[in-house]
C-alpha positions in Angstrom: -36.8 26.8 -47.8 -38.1 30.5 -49.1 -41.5 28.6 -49.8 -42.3 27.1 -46.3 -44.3 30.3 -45.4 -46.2 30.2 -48.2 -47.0 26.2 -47.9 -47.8 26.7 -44.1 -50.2 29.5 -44.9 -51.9 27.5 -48.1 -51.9 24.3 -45.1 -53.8 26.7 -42.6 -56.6 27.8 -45.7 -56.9 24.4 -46.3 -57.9 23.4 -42.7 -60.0 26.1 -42.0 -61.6 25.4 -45.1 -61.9 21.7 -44.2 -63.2 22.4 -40.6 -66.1 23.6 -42.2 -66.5 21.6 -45.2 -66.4 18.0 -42.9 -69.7 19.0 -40.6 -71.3 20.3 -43.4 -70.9 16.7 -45.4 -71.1 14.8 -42.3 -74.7 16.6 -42.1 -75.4 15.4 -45.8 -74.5 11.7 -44.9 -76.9 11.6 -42.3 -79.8 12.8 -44.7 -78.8 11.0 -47.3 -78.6 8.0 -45.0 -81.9 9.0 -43.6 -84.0 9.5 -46.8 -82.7 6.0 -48.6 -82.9 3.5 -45.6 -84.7 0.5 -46.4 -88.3 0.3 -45.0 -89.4 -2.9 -42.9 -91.5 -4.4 -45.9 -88.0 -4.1 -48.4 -86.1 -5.8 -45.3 -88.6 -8.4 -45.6 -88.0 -8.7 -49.4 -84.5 -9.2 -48.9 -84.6 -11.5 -46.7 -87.4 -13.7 -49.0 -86.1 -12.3 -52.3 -88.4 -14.5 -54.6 -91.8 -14.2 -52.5 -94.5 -11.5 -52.9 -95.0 -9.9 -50.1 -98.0 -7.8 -48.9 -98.6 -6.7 -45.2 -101.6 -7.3 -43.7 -104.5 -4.5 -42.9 -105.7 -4.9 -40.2 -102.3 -6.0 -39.0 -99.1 -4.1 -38.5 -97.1 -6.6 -38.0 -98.5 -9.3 -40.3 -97.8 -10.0 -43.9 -98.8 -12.4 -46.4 -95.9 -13.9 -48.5 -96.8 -15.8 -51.5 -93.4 -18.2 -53.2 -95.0 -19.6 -56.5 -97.9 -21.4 -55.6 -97.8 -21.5 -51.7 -99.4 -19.1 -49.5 -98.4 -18.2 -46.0 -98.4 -15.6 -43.3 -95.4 -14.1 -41.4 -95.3 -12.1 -38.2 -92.7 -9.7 -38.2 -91.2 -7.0 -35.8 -88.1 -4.8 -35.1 -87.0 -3.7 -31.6 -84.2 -1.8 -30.3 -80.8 -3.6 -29.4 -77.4 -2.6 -27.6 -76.5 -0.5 -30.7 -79.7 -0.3 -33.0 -82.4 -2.1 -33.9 -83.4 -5.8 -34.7 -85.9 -7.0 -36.9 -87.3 -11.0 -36.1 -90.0 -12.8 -38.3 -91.7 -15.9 -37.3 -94.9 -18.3 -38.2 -97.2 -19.3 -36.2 -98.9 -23.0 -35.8 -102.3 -23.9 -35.4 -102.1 -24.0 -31.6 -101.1 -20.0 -31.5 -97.1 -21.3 -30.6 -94.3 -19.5 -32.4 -92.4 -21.2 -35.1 -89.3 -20.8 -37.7 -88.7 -17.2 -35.6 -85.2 -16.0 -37.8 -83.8 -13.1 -37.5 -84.4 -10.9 -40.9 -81.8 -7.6 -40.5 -79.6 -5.7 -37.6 -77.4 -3.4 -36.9 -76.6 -3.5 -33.4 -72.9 -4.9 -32.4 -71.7 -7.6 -34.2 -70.6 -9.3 -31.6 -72.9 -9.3 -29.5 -75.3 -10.7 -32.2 -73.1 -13.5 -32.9 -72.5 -14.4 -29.1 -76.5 -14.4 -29.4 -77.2 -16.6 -32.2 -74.0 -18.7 -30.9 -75.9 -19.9 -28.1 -78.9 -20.5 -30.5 -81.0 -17.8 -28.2 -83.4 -17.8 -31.1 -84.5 -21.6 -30.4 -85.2 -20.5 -26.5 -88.3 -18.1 -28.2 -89.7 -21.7 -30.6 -92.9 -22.8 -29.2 -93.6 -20.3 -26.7 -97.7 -19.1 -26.9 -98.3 -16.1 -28.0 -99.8 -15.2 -24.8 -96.6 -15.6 -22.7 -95.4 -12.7 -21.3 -91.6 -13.3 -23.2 -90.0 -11.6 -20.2 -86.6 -12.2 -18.7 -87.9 -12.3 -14.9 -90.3 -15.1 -15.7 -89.5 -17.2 -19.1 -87.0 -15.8 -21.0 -83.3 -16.8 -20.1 -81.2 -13.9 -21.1 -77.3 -14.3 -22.8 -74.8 -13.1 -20.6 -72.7 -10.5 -22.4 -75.6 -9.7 -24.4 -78.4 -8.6 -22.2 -79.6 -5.9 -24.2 -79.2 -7.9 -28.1 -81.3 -10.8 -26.7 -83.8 -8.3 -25.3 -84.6 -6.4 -28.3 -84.9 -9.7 -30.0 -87.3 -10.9 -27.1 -89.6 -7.4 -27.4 -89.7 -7.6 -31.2 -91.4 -10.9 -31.3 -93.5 -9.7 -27.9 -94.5 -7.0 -30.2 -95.7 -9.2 -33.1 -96.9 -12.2 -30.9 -99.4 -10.1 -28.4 -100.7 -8.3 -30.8 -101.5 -11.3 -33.5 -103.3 -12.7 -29.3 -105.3 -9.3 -29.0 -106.6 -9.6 -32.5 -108.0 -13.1 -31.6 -109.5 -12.2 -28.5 -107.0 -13.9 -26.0 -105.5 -11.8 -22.9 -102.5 -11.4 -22.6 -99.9 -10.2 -19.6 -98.0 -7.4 -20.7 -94.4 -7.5 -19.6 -94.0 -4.1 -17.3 -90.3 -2.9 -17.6 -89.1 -1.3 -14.5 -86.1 0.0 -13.9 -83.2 -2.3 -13.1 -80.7 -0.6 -11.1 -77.5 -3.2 -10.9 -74.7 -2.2 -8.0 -72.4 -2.0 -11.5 -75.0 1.2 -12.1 -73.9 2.8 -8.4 -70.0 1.7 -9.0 -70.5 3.6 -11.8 -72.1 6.6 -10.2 -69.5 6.1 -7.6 -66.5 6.7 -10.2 -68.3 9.7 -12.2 -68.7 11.3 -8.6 -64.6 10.8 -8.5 -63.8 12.7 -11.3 -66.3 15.5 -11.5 -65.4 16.5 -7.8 -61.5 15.0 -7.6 -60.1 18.6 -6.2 -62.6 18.2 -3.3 -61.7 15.0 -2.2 -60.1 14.7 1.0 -56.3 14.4 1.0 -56.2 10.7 2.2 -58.5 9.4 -0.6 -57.4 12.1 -3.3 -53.1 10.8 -3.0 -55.1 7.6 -4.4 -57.2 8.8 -6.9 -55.7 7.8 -10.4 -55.5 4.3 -8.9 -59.0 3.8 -7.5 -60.4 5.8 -10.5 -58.4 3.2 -12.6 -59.0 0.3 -11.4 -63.2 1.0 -11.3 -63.0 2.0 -14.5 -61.5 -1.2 -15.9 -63.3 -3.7 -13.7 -66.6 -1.7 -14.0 -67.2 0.1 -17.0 -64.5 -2.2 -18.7 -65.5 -5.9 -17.9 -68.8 -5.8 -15.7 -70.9 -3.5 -17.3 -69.4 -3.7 -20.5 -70.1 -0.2 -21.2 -66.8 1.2 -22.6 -67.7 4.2 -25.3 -66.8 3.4 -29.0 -67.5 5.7 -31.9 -70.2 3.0 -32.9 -71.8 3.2 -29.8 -72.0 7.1 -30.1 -72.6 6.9 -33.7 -75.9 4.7 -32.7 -77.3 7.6 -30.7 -77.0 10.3 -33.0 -78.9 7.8 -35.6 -81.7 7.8 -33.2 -81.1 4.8 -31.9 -81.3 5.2 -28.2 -81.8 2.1 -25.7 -84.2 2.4 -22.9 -82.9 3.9 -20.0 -84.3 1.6 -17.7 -82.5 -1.4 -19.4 -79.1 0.5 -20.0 -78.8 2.8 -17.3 -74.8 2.9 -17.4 -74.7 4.2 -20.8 -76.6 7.3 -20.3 -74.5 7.9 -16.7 -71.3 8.0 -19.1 -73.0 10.1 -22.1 -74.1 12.5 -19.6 -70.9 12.9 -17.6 -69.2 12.8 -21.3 -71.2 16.5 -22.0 -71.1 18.0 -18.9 -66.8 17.6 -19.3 -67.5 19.1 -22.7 -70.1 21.8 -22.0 -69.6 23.0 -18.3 -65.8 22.3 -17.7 -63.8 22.6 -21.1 -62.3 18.7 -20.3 -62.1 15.3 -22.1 -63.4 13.6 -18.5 -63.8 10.1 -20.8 -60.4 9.8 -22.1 -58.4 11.4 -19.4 -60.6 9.3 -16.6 -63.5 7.2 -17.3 -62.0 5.1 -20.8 -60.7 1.7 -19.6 -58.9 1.1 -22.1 -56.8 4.6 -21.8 -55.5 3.3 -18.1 -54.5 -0.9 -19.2 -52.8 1.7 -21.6 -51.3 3.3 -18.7 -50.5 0.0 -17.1 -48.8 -1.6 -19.8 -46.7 1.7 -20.3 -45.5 1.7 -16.6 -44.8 -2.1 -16.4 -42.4 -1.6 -19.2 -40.7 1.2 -18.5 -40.1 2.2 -22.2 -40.7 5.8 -23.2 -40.0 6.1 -26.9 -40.6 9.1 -28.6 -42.6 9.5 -31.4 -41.1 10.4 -34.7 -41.7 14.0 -35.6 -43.2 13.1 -39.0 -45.8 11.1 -37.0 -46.9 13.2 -34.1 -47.2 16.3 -36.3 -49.7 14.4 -39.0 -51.3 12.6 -36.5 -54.3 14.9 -35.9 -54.9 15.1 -39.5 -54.9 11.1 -40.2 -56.9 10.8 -36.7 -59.1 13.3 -38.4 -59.8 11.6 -41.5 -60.4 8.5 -40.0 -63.2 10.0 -37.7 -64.8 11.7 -41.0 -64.4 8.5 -43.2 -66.1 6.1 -40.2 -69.0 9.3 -39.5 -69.5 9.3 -43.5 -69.8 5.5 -43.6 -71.9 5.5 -40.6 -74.2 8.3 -41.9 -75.0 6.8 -45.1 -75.3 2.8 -43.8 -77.4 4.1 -41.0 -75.6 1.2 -39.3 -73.1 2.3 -36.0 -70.9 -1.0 -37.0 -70.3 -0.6 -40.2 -66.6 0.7 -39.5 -66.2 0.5 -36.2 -62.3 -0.8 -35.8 -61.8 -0.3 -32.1 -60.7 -3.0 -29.8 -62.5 -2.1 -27.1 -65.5 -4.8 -27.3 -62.7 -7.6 -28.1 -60.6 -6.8 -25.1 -63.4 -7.0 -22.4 -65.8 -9.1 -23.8 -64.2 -11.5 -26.0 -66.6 -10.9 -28.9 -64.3 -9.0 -31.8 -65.0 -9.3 -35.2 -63.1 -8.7 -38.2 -59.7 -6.8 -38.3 -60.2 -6.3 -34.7 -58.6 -9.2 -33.6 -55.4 -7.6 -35.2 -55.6 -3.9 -33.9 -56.3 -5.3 -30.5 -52.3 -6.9 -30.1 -50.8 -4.2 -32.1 -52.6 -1.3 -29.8 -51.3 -3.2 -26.4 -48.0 -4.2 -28.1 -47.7 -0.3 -28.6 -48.6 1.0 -25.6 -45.5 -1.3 -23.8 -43.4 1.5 -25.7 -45.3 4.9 -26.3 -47.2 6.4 -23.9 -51.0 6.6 -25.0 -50.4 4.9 -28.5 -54.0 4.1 -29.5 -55.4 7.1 -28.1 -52.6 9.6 -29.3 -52.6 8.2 -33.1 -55.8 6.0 -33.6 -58.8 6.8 -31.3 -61.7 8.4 -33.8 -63.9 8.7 -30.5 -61.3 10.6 -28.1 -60.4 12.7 -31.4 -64.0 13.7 -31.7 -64.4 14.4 -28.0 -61.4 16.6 -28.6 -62.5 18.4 -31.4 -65.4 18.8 -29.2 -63.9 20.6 -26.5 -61.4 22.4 -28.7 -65.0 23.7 -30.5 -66.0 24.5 -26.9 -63.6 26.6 -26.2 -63.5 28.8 -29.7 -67.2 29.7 -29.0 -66.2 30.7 -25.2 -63.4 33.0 -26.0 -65.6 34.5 -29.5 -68.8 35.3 -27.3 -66.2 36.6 -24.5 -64.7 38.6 -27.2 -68.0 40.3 -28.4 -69.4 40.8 -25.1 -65.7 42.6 -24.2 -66.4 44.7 -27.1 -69.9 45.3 -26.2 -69.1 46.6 -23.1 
């Protein structure tokens, strides 16, 4: 007993210590990531491990591969998916059509990629000129649920193909990419414009808020647009790997609306609002009507193992340069069917909780919401320090 001072005092060193010591390595994993990821040509010489590879001069996106005595030439591109990029090679015949197309590396969402090659998307591309414009709106059939995988895999061999055209003299018909504005897009603007001004709605509409808010956030950003946040899908941004805009519209709308709860207002506007998952959460709880408590033990470590979870996935991250690496959320599993890995058992055992404890994933296993936290939390130091010095100032 007379030494519980003395270990709460050593505990609060310890995280002060830590709360600078995890940025600082977080920082290192991302430049350490940064200076060792593979180039394009050593992506290519995994994937053909016993050829010689040289890329082409006058060429960026050809390369001659020799395997023993056989000589050859690849095309070969990389273009940005739903959560980083994709790199495609291919052959072409004698009559300019495209031929063997594979795909050589990714590290966009698993799922998504697997729903892609699933439904053998690759063979849609074989024996298209390389002229064509490869554009959805024309002769490109996208993959539902994967819009934005099967269109990086489309522009990457656009890439490659029109410029192998231009080099022989053909034309070719550029593929203009405008901005697609769905109604999900404006059901999404519609819901951010219901939280960021939810005290200013009129009494009639504002007694039904958390239910109209709920339910577009679960239909919307849950199953139509497929746009729920995940620490991979952040994780891809700070990599650098950032989507087009005009292809992925949602995305930034959440992001933005993500920062200006963070910067502006002090609030976690995601979790407490916009996160699908956080209200079937909410459902579930209310259905059952069971409100256990959680143990002591639990809810006063929980930060701490939330914490380490969000440095171990960020480290992993970092240092892969890949968004998926250790991404364990359930989030793509429940709304679009396409988990992978030990997801398809955190999925039952976060809904199974949430029947009984109020928030479960989000109170003791969500890195992103943690992170968003820490966020705000970090927010709100800085306020009250610069309020502080300008007091004294005065």
């Amino acid at each position: 007993m007379k030494n519980r001072p003395q270990l709460g005092i050593f505990r609060k060193k310890t995280t002060r210590w830590l709360g600078y010591l995890a940025p600082l390595t977080l920082l290192i994993a991302w430049w350490v990531g940064y200076q060792h990821s593979a180039t394009f040509t050593e992506q290519l010489q995994a994937h053909f491990p016993s050829a010689q590879i040289t890329p082409v001069t006058r060429l960026e996106h050809g390369f001659d591969i020799k395997i023993g005595k056989e000589h050859s030439r690849i095309y070969a591109a990389q273009a940005q998916g739903y959560g980083g990029p994709l790199s495609v090679v291919f052959s072409v015949d004698s009559q300019d059509r495209i031929r063997n197309l594979q795909l050589v590396d990714h590290v966009d969402t698993p799922g998504y990629v697997v729903n892609v090659l699933n439904q053998r998307f690759l063979e849609r591309l074989e024996g298209k000129k390389i002229t064509e414009r490869f554009s959805f709106d024309s002769d490109v059939d996208s993959i539902s649920g994967a819009t934005l995988t099967s269109s990086g895999i489309t522009h990457a061999v656009r890439l490659a193909a029109h410029e192998l055209a231009t080099s022989q003299g053909f034309q070719v018909e550029n593929a203009s990419i405008t901005w697609a504005w769905e109604v999900s897009d404006l059901l999404v603007v519609l819901l951010i414009l219901l939280v960021l001004f939810e005290r200013r709605l009129p009494r009639g509409v504002h007694q039904y808020h958390l239910l109209i808010v709920g339910g577009l956030s679960v239909l919307v950003i849950g199953y139509w647009a497929n746009m729920a946040l995940s620490l991979s899908s952040v994780s891809s941004f700070l990599l650098g790997y950032w989507p087009d805009p005009r292809l992925n519209l949602a995305i930034y709308l959440i992001l933005t609306t993500v920062v200006i709860g963070v910067v502006l207002m002090g609030k976690n506007l995601y979790c407490n609002s916009l996160c699908p998952f956080h209200h079937i959460q909410r459902w579930a709880h209310k259905i059952s009507g069971n409100n256990w408590p959680i143990p002591e033990l639990v809810k006063r470590n929980a930060v701490d193992i939330i914490n380490v979870l969000l440095w171990v996935s960020l480290v992993l991250i970092f240092l892969s340069r890949n968004p998926a690496i250790s991404g364990y959320e359930p989030f793509s599993m429940l709304f679009s069917l396409d988990g992978v890995g030990v997801q398809w058992y955190i999925l039952p055992l976060a809904l199974f909780g949430s029947f009984f404890v109020k928030d479960f994933w989000c109170r003791l296993f969500c890195p992103l919401g943690r992170g968003i936290n820490y966020s705000v939390a970090k927010r709100q130091s800085i306020r009250k320090t610069l309020s502080q010095w300008i007091h004294r100032r005065s």
